[in-house]
N, C-alpha and C positions, 0 to 999 in steps of 0.2 A: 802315028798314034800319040807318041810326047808332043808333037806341034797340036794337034787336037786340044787337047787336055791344056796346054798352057793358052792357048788361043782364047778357052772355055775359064779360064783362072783371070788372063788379063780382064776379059770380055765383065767378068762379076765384082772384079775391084774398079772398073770402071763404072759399072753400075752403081755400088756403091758410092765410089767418091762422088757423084750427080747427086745422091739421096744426102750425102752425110753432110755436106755444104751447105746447103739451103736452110740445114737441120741447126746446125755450130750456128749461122747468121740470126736465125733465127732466137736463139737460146740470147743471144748476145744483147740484141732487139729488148728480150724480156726481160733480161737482169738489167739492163738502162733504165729501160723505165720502172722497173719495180726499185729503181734506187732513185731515181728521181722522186716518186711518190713519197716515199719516204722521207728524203728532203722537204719536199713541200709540209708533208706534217710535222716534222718537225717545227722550220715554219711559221708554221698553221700556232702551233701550241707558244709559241717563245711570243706569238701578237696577240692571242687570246691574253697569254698573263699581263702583257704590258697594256691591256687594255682594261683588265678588273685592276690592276695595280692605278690606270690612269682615275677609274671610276672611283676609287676607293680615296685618291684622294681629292678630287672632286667634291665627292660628300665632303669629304672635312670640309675642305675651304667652304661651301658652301654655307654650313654649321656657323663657320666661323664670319662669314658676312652676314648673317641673320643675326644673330649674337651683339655684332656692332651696330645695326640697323637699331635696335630693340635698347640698346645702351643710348 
């Protein structure tokens, strides 16, 4: 009767362990790349400002060749 019962204990932690595995790889899978995404926007935002920073001074200089053209 005890071997039954333990037989029926091992039998459902092994089931388990098959389910819980897949499950942890899984999870692990998702937080890489939801950490990577986040990287990339990061990113994303730090080339956005060096690009209105680039444009911004662009017009100046621009300004400032028109300016001398005109002089």
């Amino acid at each position: 009767m005890v071997g039954k019962k333990l037989d029926v204990v091992f039998s459902s932690l092994k089931d388990n362990f098959f389910f819980i595995i897949p499950v942890i790889f899984l999870l692990i899978i998702i937080v890489s790349c939801e950490r990577s995404f986040q990287d990339f926007d990061k990113n994303l935002l730090q080339k956005k400002k060096e690009l209105e920073e680039f444009n911004e001074k662009s017009s100046i200089r621009k300004e400032q060749i028109l300016k001398s053209q005109n002089e």
